[in-house]
N, C-alpha and C positions, 0 to 999 in steps of 0.2 A: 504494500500500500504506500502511494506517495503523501510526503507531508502535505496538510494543506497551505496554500499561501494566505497571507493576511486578510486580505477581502474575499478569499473563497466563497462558496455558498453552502450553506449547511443545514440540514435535512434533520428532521424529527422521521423515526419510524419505530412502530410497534408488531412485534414479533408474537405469533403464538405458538406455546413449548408444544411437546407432545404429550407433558403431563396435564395441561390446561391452561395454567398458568399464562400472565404477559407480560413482557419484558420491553422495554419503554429504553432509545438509547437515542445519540447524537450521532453524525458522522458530515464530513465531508463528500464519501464515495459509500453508498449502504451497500450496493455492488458487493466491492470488498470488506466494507465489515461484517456484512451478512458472511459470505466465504469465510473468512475466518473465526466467525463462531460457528460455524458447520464445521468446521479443523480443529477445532477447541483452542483456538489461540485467541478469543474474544473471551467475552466477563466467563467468570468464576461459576455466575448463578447460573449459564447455559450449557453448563458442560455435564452429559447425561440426560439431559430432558429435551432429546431431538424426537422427533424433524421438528425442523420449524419450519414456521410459514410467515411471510412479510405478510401481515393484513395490512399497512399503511404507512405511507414514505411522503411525505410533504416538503418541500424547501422551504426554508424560513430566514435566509439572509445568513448575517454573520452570526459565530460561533456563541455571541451572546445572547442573542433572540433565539439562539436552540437552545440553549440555557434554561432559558425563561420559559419557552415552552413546554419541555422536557419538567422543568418543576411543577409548573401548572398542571401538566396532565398526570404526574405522578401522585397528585394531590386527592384527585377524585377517587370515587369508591370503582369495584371492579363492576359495579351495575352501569355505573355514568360512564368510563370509559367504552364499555361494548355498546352502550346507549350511541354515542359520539361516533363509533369508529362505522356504527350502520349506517348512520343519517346525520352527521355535521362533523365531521374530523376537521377537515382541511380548514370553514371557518375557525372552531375553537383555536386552533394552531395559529392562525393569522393571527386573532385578538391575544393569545397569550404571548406573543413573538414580542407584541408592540406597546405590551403592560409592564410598566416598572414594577 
């Protein structure tokens, strides 16, 4: 995976494990960060709980607005998030991108 550069663009996406489970992460390239948590070179938490599936990949600017969204979404219950990811992902991610 290449470094990102400073104003890259960066992507909020939500993964579901094979246990159930959903794992919430940032990247520059989901591409290859998805690849290398199927290699188990990515988080700790996904290692053993494959397949996984990208349910949702949005771009959200720079590294700090996938911050911000990434917090945001990590914040809601496991009902609101799969609420979101049916029928409003992509706005909610806009509005958390652009909330201090």
């Amino acid at each position: 995976m290449t470094r990102p550069t400073e104003g890259s663009d960066w992507s909020l996406y939500v993964l579901r494990c094979g246990d159930g489970s959903l794992y919430t992460g940032i990247s520059p390239d989901v591409a290859a960060r998805l690849e290398a948590h199927r290699a188990g070179r990515g988080s700790r938490y996904l290692r053993g709980r494959e397949p996984l599936e990208l349910m949702a990949e949005v771009s959200v600017g720079d590294r700090a607005a996938a911050s911000r969204a990434e917090y945001r979404f990590k914040q809601l219950t496991r009902r609101d998030k799969l609420r979101l990811l049916e029928q409003g992902f992509v706005a909610f991610v806009e509005s958390a991108a652009v909330a201090a």
